[in-house]
C-alpha positions, 0 to 999 in steps of 0.5 A, a space after each residue: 500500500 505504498 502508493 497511498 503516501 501520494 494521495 494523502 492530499 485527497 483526505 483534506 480536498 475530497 470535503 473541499 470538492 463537496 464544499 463546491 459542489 453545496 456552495 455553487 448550488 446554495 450560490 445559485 439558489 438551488 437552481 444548478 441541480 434543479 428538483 434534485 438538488 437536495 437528494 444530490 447534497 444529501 449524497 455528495 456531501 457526506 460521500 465526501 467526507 466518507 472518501 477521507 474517512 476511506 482514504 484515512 484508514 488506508 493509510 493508517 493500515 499503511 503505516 501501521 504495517 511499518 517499523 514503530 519508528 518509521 511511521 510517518 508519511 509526507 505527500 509534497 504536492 508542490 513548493 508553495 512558498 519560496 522567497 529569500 532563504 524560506 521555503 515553504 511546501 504545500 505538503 501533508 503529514 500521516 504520523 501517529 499524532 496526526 492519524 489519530 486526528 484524521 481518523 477523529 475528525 474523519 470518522 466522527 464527521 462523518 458520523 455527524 454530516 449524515 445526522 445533519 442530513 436527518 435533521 437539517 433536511 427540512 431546513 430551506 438552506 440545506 446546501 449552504 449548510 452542508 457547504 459550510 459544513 463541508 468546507 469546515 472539515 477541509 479546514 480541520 483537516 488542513 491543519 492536522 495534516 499540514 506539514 508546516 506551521 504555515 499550513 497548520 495557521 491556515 486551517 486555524 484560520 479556516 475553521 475559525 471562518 466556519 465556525 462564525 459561519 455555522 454558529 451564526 447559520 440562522 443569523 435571522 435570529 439576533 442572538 444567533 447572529 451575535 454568538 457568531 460574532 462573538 466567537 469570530 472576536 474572541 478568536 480573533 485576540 487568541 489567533 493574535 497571540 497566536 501570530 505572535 508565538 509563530 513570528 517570535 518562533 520564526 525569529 528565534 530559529 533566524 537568530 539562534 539557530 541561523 535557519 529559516 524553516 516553517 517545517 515541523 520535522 526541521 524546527 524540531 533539533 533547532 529550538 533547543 538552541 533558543 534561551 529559555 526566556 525566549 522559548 517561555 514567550 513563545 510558549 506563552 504566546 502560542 498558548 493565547 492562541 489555544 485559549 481562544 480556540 479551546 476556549 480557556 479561561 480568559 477566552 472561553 465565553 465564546 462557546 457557551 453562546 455557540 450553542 445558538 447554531 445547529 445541534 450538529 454545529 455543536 457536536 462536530 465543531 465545538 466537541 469533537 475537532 475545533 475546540 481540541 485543535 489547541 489541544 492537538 497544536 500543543 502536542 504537534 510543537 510538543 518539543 517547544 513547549 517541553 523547553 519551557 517548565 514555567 510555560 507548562 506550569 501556566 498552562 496547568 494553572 489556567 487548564 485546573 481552573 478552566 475545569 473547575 470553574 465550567 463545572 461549577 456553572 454547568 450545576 445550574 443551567 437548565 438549557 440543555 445544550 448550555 449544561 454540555 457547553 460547559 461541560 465541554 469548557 470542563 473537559 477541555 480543561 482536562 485535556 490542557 491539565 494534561 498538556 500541562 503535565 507534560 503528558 501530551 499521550 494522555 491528553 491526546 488520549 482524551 481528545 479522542 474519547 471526548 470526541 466521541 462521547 461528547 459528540 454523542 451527548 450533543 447528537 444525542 440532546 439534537 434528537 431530544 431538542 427535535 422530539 419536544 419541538 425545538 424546546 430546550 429546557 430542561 425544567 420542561 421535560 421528563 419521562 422521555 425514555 419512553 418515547 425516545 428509548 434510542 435516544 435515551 439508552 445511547 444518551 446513558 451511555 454517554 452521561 456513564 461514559 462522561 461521568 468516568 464510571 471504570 470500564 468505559 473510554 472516559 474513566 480511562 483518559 480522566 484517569 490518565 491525565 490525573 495521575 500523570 498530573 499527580 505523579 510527573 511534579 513540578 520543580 517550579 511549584 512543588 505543590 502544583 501537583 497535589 493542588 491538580 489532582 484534589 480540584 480534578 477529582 473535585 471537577 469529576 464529581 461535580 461533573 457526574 453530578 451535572 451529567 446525571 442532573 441532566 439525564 434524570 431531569 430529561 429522561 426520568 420522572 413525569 413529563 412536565 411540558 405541554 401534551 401536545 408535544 408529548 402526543 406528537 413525539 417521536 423517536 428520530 429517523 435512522 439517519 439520527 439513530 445510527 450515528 448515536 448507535 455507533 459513536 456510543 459503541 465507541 463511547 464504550 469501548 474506545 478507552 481500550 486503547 489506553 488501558 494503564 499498565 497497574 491495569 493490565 494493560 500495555 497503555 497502547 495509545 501511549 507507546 503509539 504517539 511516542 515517536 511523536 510527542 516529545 514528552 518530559 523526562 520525570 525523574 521518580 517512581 510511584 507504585 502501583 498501589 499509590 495509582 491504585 489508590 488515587 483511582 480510587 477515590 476518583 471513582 468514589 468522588 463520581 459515584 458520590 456525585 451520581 448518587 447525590 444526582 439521584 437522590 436530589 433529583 429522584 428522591 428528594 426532588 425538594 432539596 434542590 429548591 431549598 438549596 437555591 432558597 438557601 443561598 439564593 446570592 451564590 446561585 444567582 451568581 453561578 447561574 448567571 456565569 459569575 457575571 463574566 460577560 457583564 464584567 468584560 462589557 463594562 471594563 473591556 468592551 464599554 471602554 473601547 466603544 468610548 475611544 471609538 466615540 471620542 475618535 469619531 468626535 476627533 474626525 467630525 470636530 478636529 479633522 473635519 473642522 481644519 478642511 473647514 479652516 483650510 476652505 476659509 484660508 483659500 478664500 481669504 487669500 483668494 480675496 486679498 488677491 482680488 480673484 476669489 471664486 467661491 465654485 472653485 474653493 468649494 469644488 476643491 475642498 469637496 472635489 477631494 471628499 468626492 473622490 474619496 467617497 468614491 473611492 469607498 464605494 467602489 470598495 465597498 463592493 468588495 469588503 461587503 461583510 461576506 465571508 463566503 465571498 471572502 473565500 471565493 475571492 481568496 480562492 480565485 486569487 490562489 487559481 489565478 496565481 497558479 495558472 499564471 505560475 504555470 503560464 509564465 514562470 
């Protein structure tokens, strides 16, 4: 199977193909295709992705078949990029790191583009939709396959672009159109750390190392050459960038509002591939990050309160989609507590399982939201297990699976991640340790509590909606269930792949990403019965927090309202999400708003008031010289406002707020170019 090395390119340009195909037809208003045109979106554009998925497990088997220290794969298409001493291909990589995001974002994508077809079928700009959609999986998989930093920046960028798209989708809708701006400028500060961390990285490799390379196999022996100050400023800087697309603490408000676009959005976007590519861009540049212990330290901070801090809020919400929108926040956490620890297996190890028991939770809530006809309150459901028994025993799979119940994915890749946090140290902060562990197991009983909150509110008990909708429910079609089916098969037996060793296991994901990731080497050695021990009470902690879940909610139904009336100031707090949007309105937002106010006072009053002045010099000399003509002062001050309002414009036609016409200009421009390459040079 070595021909699949020259065709890795179809994994991230088959979805490309059906972004087209969607988007010329959503162009021309379903005309191209006529009366077909949905039957055909329905097909291609999930056929697209199921050719990447085909494509991906090709060159997994390929791979695999190869010596464990061999298992890479590079397709050159051609040098993109050559100026000066740079030079740049348009490459892809197939490594073990990048095999396990292709077949994530490949396999559960295209899990959710044929439950899209379930439920957005109805909906009058499907084939916009699975355009977006389309181009969104191009994007991430441009950016777990680039072979260099540059490419890996473009698909940052691209599903940066899709997820505005898809979170605003029904931008009819004022709350919708704003979450998806939101998520657009917050991402925006991130992606600016970003930059930085790349051009402070670029920079260093000209100055200490006298190289210029964007490549990751050829920066990797050449940062160790950097001083450590430099490389904690880009360790810090490419963590700005993480925070913003895996939404930690300072720039996590985007997503909770992100649940404003479409269940699948949800699931594929913000639980399964977009929200981990922080994640993934941490492990990819793993030999930079584990230069800096003082990096790695603030990333373990901010990542154990990130987790602490959603999970606390998902106690209180009653929108169901908000619960698992924090939940994600929590779990997210988890993995940079990992990446923190320097135990970029494990974090990687639980990117995977939370892909697929998280999609399926959001799948899952899609198939209750669409049985109780677009109602997404909790307090107005119950008893749904008997009209959705799929959607419920698949939903308990998940909620088991989040919860860390052993024998299920979550408990394994939780787990792991506590004790690497627990037992790798830190010289900076000894007692860091100790702190994460306590406040992890702590967030794993809150998030048993919430998740089973959660089921037993929506699935148990009498229904406490409105009868018509009760008489009208019904189970959603196979093209909904299927995916639910098997992402829960997966949900279950998933974690299998990283079974620890005090577990019997060989811990396979771990020796499979090795040759990869360069983790830190951590002197000490703990015993099995330490391992044992702290798993322990781990699961204890979360059948502490299932139990309390039933009996509050099952038992004792009363309690919970006498909690509220309790300590009324506290929930209202934590339900209305510490008030963080109102703090950064009145302190962040408000502020620039009134610089903007005062520059615009500056141009009307100082700007416009010297042309005004300068009109009133040339006609004071015009008359002194006695050949003042009015018609000629006037048409050269407002000839020069004429010929800048036009100008605007005509550019205005161009930077009209589209971003999908953004996009085709970007690629006609790159065609262009390419032809003219091929035509002249």
């Amino acid at each position: 199977m070595e021909w699949i090395k020259d065709y890795i390119w179809v994994i991230p340009f088959s979805p490309f193909v059906g972004f087209l195909i969607a988007g010329i037809n959503a162009f021309s208003g379903d005309k191209i295709f006529g009366r077909a045109s949905k039957r055909i979106i329905m097909i291609t554009s999930p056929a697209a992705v199921a050719v990447s998925l085909t494509v991906a497990i090709i060159a997994f088997l390929h791979i695999l078949s190869l010596d464990h220290e061999h298992r890479i794969l590079v397709n050159h298409v051609y040098s993109w990029l050559v100026t000066g001493n740079l030079s740049a291909a348009a490459a892809f990589t197939i490594d073990p790191l990048s095999m396990v995001m292709a077949l994530v974002v490949t396999g559960v994508g295209f899990l959710i583009h044929v439950y899209s077809v379930g439920y957005m079928h109805e909906d009058k700009s499907f084939s916009r939709y699975m355009a977006y959609l389309n181009l969104f999986t191009f994007s991430m998989l441009l950016l777990v396959l680039g072979d260099n930093i540059l490419l890996l920046f473009i698909g940052w960028e691209g599903v940066g672009l899709c997820s505005y798209l898809l979170i605003g989708f029904w931008f009819n809708g004022r709350a919708n159109a704003m979450a998806g701006m939101k998520a657009f400028i917050v991402n925006r500060i991130g992606d600016f750390g970003f930059i930085i961390g790349i051009f402070l990285l670029f920079w260093g490799m000209v100055q200490y190392a006298d190289a210029t390379t964007v490549s990751f196999r050829e920066m990797k022996p050449l940062v160790e050459k950097m001083p450590g100050w430099y490389i904690t400023a880009i360790v810090v800087s490419l963590f700005i960038g993480a925070t913003g697309k895996s939404a930690q603490i300072p720039l996590y408000v985007w997503l909770p509002d992100a649940m404003a676009g479409p269940t699948p959005v949800s699931a594929l976007i913000h639980a399964a591939t977009m929200v981990t590519a922080g994640v993934y861009m941490i492990g990819r540049l793993s030999f930079v990050f584990t230069l800096s212990p003082m990096g790695l330290t603030i990333i373990s901070i901010i990542a154990v309160f990130t987790a602490f801090f959603a999970a606390t809020v998902g106690l209180t919400q009653y929108d169901i989609k908000k619960v698992l929108a924090y939940s994600t926040v929590s779990q997210l956490g988890y993995m940079f507590i990992g990446m923190g620890a320097g135990a970029y297996s494990a974090g990687i190890f639980h990117l995977m399982t939370h892909a697929f028991f998280k999609g399926l939770l959001f799948l899952g809530s899609g198939s209750v939201i669409m049985a109780m006809h677009h109602e997404q309150d909790m307090r107005k459901m119950g008893g749904l297990r008997k009209k959705i028994p799929i959607t419920f025993y698949t939903f308990l799979i998940g909620t088991i699976t989040i919860a860390g119940v052993p024998g299920f994915a979550g408990f394994f890749s939780k787990d792991e991640i506590l004790w690497k946090a627990f037992s790798n140290g830190n010289h900076i902060l000894p007692w860091l340790p100790t702190f994460i562990w306590v406040l992890g197991v702590i967030t794993a009983g809150l998030t048993a509590f919430y998740m089973f909150r959660l089921l037993f509110m929506t699935f148990f008990g009498d229904y406490r909606g409105d009868h018509h909708t009760w008489d009208h429910m019904h189970e959603s079609p196979a093209t909904m269930t299927i995916p639910l089916v098997l992402l829960a098969v997966l949900s279950m037996f998933g974690g299998y792949l990283g079974v620890p060793e005090a577990l019997g296991g060989s811990n396979a994901i771990h020796h499979w990403l090795e040759p990869v990731l360069t983790e830190p080497h951590h002197e000490g050695h703990h015993s099995h019965a330490l391992e044992y021990t702290l798993m322990g009470i781990s699961v204890g902690v979360a059948f502490l927090g299932i139990f309390l879940a039933y009996y509050f909610y099952m038992v004792k139904k009363e309690i919970p309202k006498k909690i509220v009336r309790a300590i009324p100031a506290l929930h209202a707090l934590v339900y209305d999400k510490y008030r963080v949007d109102e703090f950064y309105q009145a302190y962040v937002i408000n502020p620039l708003l009134a610089i903007q106010r005062g520059l615009r006072w500056f141009d009307i009053h100082i700007v416009d008031g010297f042309v005004n002045y300068v009109a009133s010099v040339m006609k004071f000399f015009s008359q002194m010289q006695g050949n003042f003509d009015k018609n000629y002062v006037d048409g050269t001050v407002n000839g020069v406002a004429t010929v800048i309002q036009w100008t605007g414009k005509t550019l205005r036609l161009v930077q009209n707020g589209l971003a999908t016409q953004y996009f085709f200009y970007i690629i006609g421009g790159v065609v262009m170019i390419y032809f003219a390459k091929i035509l002249f040079l």
